[in-house]
KOLKEKE-118574 format. One record per residue (C-alpha): residue in three letters; x, y, z. Coordinates in steps of 0.2 Angstrom, whole numbers, plus 5000, padded with zeros to 4 digits. Each point is the difference from the previous one (the first is absolute). Example, Ala and Ser with C-alpha at 12.3 -4.5 7.8 and 13.67 -1.06 7.14 Angstrom:
REM KOLKEKE-118574
Ala506249785039
Ser500650174997
This chain:
REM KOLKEKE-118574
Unk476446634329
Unk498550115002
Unk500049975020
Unk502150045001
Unk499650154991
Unk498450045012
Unk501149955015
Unk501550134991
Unk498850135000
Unk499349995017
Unk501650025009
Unk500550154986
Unk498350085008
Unk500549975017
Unk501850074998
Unk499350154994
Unk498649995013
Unk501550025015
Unk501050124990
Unk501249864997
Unk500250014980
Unk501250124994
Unk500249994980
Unk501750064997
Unk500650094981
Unk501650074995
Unk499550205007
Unk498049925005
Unk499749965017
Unk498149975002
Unk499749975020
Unk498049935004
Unk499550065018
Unk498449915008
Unk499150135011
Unk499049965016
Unk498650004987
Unk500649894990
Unk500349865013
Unk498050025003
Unk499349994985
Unk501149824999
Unk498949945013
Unk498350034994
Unk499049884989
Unk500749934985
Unk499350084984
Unk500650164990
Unk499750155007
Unk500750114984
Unk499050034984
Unk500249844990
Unk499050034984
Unk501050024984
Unk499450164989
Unk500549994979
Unk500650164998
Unk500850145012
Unk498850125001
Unk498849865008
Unk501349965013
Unk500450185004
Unk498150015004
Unk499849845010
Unk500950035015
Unk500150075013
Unk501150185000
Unk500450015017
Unk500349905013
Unk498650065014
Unk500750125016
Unk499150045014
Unk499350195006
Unk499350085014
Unk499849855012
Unk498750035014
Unk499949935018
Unk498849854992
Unk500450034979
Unk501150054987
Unk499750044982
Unk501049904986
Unk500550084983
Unk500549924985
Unk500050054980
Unk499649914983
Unk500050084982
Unk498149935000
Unk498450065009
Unk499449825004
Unk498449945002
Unk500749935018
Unk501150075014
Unk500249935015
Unk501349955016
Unk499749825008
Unk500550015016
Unk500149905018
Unk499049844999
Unk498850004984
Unk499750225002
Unk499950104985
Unk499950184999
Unk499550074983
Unk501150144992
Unk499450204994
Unk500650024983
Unk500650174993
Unk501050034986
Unk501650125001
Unk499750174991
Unk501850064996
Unk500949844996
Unk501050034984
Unk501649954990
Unk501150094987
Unk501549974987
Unk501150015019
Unk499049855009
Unk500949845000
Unk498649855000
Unk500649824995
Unk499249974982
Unk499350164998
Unk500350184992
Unk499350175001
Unk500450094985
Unk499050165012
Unk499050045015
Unk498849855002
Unk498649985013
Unk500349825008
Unk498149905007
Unk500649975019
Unk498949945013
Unk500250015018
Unk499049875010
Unk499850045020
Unk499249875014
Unk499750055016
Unk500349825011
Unk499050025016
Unk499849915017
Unk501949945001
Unk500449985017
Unk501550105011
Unk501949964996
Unk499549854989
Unk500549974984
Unk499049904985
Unk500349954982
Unk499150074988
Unk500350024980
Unk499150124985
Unk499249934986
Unk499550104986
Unk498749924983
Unk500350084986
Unk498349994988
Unk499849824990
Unk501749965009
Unk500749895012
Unk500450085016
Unk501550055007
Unk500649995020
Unk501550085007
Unk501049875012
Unk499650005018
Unk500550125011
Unk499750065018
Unk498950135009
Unk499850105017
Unk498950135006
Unk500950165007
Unk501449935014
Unk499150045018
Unk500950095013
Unk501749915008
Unk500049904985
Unk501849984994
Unk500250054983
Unk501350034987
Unk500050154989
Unk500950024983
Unk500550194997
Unk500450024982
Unk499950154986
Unk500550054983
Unk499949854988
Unk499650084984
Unk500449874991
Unk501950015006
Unk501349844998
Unk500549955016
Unk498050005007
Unk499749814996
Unk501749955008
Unk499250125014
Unk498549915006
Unk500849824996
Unk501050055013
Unk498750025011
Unk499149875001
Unk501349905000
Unk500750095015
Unk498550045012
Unk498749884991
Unk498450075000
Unk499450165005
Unk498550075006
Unk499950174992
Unk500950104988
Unk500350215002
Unk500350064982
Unk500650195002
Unk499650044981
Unk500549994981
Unk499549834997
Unk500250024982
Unk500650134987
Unk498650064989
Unk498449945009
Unk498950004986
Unk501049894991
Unk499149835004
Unk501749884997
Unk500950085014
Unk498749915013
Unk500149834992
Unk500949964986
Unk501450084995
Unk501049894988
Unk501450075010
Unk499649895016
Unk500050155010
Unk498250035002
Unk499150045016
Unk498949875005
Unk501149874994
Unk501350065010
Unk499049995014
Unk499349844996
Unk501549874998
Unk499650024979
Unk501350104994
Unk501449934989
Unk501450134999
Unk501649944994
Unk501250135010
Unk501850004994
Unk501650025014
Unk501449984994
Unk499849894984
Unk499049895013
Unk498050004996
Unk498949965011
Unk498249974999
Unk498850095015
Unk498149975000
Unk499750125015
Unk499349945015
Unk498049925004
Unk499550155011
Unk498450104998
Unk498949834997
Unk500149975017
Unk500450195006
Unk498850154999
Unk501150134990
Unk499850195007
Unk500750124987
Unk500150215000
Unk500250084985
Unk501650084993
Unk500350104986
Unk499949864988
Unk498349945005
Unk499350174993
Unk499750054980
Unk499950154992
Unk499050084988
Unk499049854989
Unk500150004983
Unk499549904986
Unk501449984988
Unk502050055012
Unk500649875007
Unk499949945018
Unk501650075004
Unk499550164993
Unk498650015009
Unk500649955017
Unk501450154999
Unk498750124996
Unk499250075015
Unk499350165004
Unk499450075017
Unk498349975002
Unk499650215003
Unk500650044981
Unk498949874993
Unk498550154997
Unk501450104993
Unk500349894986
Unk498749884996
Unk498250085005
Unk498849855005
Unk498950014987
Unk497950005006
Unk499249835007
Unk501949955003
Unk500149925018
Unk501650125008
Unk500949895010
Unk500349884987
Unk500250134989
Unk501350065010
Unk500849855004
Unk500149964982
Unk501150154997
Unk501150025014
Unk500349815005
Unk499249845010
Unk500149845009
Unk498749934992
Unk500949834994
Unk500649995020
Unk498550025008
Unk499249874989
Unk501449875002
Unk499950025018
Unk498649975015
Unk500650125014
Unk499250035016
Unk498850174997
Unk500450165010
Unk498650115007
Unk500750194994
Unk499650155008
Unk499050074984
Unk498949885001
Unk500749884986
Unk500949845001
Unk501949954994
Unk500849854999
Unk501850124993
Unk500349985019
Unk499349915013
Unk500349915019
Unk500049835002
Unk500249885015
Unk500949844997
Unk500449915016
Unk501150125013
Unk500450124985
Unk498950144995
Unk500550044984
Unk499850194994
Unk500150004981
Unk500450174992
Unk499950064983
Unk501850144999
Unk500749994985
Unk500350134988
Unk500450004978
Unk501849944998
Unk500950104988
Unk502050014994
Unk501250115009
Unk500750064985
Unk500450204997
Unk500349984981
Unk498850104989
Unk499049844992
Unk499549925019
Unk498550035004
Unk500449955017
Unk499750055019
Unk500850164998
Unk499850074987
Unk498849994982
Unk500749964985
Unk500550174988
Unk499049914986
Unk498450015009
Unk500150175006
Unk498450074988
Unk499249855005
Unk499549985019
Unk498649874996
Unk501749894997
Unk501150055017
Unk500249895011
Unk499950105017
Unk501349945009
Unk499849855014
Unk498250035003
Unk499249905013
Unk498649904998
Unk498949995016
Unk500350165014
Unk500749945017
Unk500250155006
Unk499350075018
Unk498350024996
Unk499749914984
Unk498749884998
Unk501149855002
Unk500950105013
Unk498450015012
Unk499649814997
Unk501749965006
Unk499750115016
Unk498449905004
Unk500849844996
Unk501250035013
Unk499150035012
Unk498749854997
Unk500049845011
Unk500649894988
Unk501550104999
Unk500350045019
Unk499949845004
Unk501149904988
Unk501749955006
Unk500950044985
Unk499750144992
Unk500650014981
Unk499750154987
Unk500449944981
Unk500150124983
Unk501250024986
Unk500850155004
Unk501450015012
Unk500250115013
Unk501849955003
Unk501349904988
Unk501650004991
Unk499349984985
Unk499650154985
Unk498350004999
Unk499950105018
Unk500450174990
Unk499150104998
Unk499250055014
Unk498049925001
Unk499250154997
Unk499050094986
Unk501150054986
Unk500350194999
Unk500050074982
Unk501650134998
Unk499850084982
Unk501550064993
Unk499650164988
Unk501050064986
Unk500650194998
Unk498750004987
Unk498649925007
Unk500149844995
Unk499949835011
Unk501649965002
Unk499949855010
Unk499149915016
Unk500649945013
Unk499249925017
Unk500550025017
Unk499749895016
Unk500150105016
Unk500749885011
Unk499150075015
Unk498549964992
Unk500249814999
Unk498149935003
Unk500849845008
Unk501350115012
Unk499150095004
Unk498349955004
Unk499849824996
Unk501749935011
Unk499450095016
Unk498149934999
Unk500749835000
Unk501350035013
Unk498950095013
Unk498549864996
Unk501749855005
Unk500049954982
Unk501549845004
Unk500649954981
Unk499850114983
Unk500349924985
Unk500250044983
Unk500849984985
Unk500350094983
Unk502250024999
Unk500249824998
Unk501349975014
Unk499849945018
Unk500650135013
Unk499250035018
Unk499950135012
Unk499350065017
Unk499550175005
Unk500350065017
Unk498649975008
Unk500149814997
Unk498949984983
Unk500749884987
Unk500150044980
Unk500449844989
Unk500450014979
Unk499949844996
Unk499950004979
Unk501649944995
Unk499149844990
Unk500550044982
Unk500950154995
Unk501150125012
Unk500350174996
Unk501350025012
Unk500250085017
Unk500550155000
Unk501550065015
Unk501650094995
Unk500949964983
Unk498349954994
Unk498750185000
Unk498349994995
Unk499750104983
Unk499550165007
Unk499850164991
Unk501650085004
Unk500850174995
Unk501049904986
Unk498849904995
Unk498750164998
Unk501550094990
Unk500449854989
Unk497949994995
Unk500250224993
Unk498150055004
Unk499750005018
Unk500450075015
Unk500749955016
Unk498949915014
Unk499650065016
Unk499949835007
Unk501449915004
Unk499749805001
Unk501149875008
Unk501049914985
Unk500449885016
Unk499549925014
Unk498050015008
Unk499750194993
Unk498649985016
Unk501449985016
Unk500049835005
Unk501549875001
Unk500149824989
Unk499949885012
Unk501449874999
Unk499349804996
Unk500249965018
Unk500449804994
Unk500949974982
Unk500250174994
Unk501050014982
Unk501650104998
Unk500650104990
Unk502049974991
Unk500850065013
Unk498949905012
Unk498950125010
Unk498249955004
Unk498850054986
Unk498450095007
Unk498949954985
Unk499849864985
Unk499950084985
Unk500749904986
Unk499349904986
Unk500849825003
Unk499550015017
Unk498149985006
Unk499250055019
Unk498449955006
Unk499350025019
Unk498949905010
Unk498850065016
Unk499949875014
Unk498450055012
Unk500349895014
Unk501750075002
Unk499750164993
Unk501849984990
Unk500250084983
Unk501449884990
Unk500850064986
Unk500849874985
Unk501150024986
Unk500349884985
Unk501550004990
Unk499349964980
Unk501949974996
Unk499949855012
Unk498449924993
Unk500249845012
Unk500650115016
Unk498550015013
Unk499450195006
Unk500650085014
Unk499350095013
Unk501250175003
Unk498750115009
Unk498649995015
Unk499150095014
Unk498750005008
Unk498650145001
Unk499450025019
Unk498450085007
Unk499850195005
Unk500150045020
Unk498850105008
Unk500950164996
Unk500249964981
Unk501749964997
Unk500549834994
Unk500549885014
């Protein structure tokens, strides 16, 4: 009896091992899908390669394993750096790698990791804001040699404990030049439903990739620590990325389960940050949505909360206004050399194969479109707040200046011109905001809000309201032609969760690709953006009409949508669709080096068993002598 059942369970593993076993409820489909790392790990010695011990109560499990899967950062021509996390400091840290190397880990703990009553942790509670005991371990494994991949796995031991290993993954230094490589060009997860459906579909469509371009918002509240890596919604980050989600999405009556896709073990992850990589004023006691809302520009910080003496400023500052802190410490970024003389890893150039990658931090505060007198939104403050300016809002503010002759600005302009950049065949620009797209977070115009106060007959405040010149738009007018004039082949960005393309004049590619999760439409005729029109400024009583006027539809910046040039979708009266926007219906795009092809795909949630498609590609070609795109 005991063998039939051994030999029952052996072929129920294998079945699930080739993606073979589908469990089938009335309204439950659960679907297993073996990645290529799954079929390695199969072949390696027998043995367990998961944490076996059994812990008597909860609280001795939660802190006895590992709480992420480890990724891979900043990969060098001979190294690369692996990063993993525990809820214990461990007396122990290390990556075995290759034949019998080890490579001991730097420990530090994470300084704004927190919960509150809104966090959502599998047998836990926050009845308020609670500071949660991360630790981030980082080896740097050295000597590998060019274009070859190795296993390696992290072991973490926790103090008086039994140690605990990852399972075995694989490694490479930085691809060399003429390697071919594949490139995963994602954005805007933020915990949204259709991401682990997303990245199944990845892996199981292109296998594994080499790298992974994340044009921003990762998360929705960075400080708050379960939005990395684990959500008890199954829609955290690194699981996601890691093939460890388990997110029961609903089509249809039809559930399926998705686990994500086992992606960033064996790919280093290059992210920017977007507007939700960036808290605002810290505070001991409102909650982590609160305080992410509540930003301030950085110049009114004196104004309102003087650094008292022996107080170090910038942190100070930074405290006040808002930070990345949480961000920077997660990640291990390649450094950039400023011209003030500091360092930044906010943004940052990169070679990774035939791509330089030009990483850019252009992201501004997101706030509601809404005229009503109770919005404390992008164009307007809210009536209640007006004796109270430490409580304004200040419009879409941005966070880090890109226009010409800003810090960042400079260090661009010397970045173009290096080497490294003059000599790579593809050359790609990534950030968050976008130049050109369908969606609505385009408007308005990336600039410096302009503060309009309306006065009453007798003196009193009336309202505020904020103005975006749209000659004045930073990335318009000063950034865009930088990266045309330098032969800048691909931007990419995210931020309107949709997929749309475009390609300016002169030849220079602009791909959206964010339409993982949510879709908040794209905006042509019959569907306008919400823009502050001469209604809508009537229907809200206090303010006054604006000079600006901002597209409700189309790209407010001039270019045309370009139409999928493979399997485009249609709308009901079937014309081609120039975008994906919908919330059934997920995108992802993949860079191939050696043909120098971008591929679009879509997946269909309402079809759980349906493959993805490819409706889009094209290729990005090199510059000519004379600077137009051949």
């Amino acid at each position: 009896m005991r063998k039939s059942r051994a030999f029952l369970n052996f072929v129920l593993a294998l079945c699930c091992l080739l993606g073979l076993l589908t469990i089938q409820q009335p309204g439950l489909s659960i679907r297993h899908t073996a990645s290529v790392a799954i079929k390695e790990i199969a072949q390696l010695p027998d043995g367990p390669t998961r944490p076996t011990q059994q812990m008597s109560t909860q609280t001795e499990l939660t802190q006895t394993k590992l709480l992420s899967d480890p990724f891979l950062q900043s990969p060098t021509a001979s190294s690369v750096q692996v990063v993993w996390f525990t809820e214990f400091e461990g007396v122990q840290n290390f990556v075995e790698y290759g034949r019998g190397n080890r490579a001991d880990a730097v420990t530090m703990p994470l300084s704004q990791a927190y919960e509150d009553s809104a966090s959502q942790v599998e047998d836990r509670t926050y009845a308020e804001l609670t500071r949660r005991d991360i630790w981030k371990h980082e080896a740097t494994v050295k000597d590998l040699a060019p274009n070859k991949r190795i296993r390696y796995r992290v072991t973490s031991v926790p103090a008086d404990r039994q140690a605990v290993h990852s399972d075995f993954f694989t490694l490479s230094p930085a691809p060399t030049t003429g390697q071919p490589i594949k490139i995963l060009l994602t954005s805007d997860h933020q915990l949204k439903p259709m991401v682990p459906a997303n990245l199944q579909k990845v892996a199981g469509t292109v296998g594994r990739v080499d790298g992974v371009f994340f044009a921003g918002d990762l998360v929705n509240v960075p400080n708050r620590a379960s939005e990395w890596f684990d959500s008890a919604k199954g829609l955290a980050l690194f699981p996601g990325l890691q093939g460890r989600s388990q997110y029961a999405l609903t089509k249809d009556d039809v559930t399926t389960i998705y686990e994500g896709g086992e992606i960033i073990q064996h790919a280093p992850l290059f992210p920017v940050i977007g507007n939700h990589e960036v808290m605002g004023r810290s505070s001991g006691t409102d909650s982590l949505n609160q305080q992410f809302e509540n930003t301030l520009p950085r110049e009114l910080v004196n104004q309102f909360y003087p650094p008292p003496e022996n107080v170090e400023e910038s942190g100070w500052i930074e405290d006040h206004s808002y930070n990345t802190r949480t961000y920077e410490e997660i990640f291990s970024l390649p450094t950039a050399q400023i011209p003030n003389g500091k360092e930044t890893q906010k943004y940052y150039a990169v070679s990774f194969g035939d791509i330089r990658l030009v990483s850019l931090y252009v992201t501004q505060i997101w706030r509601s479109p809404a005229l009503r007198q109770n919005a404390k939104g992008r164009y307007r403050e809210r009536a209640a707040d007006l004796e109270s300016p430490e409580s304004w809002g200040y419009g879409q503010h941005i966070f880090e200046d890109i226009r010409k002759g800003s810090v960042q600005y400079q260090w661009l302009q010397q970045e173009l011109a290096s080497e490294e950049f003059q000599q790579a065949k593809y050359k790609i620009v990534m950030m968050h905001h976008p130049p050109h797209t369908l969606g609505g977070n385009i408007v308005p115009a990336f600039t410096d809000p302009v503060m309009v106060k309306n006065v009453a007959e007798d003196g009193s405040l009336r309202s505020v309201q904020y103005e975006y010149p749209i000659e004045e738009d930073y990335i318009i007018r000063d950034l865009v032609p930088l990266l045309d004039e330098a032969g800048v082949q691909l931007v990419f960005y995210g931020h309107s969760h949709l997929w749309n393309r475009f390609v300016s004049p002169t030849g220079m590619h602009f791909l959206e690709t964010s339409n993982v999760g949510n879709s908040y439409s794209a905006h042509l005729a019959g569907d306008p953006r919400a823009v502050p029109t001469d209604e809508a400024v009537e229907a809200a009583g206090d303010l006054m009409p604006f000079q600006s006027v901002y597209r409700a539809t189309g790209d407010p910046n001039g270019l045309t949508p370009v139409v999928p040039t493979i399997a485009p979708l249609e709308d009901d009266k079937g014309n081609p669709l120039p975008y994906i926007a919908s919330n059934d219906i997920t995108s992802f795009t993949i860079f191939e080096t050696q043909s120098g092809v971008l591929s679009s795909y879509y997946f269909d949630t309402r079809l759980p068993e349906s493959e993805a498609v490819k409706f889009d590609e094209f290729r990005l070609t090199p510059r000519n002598e004379q600077g137009s795109l051949e």
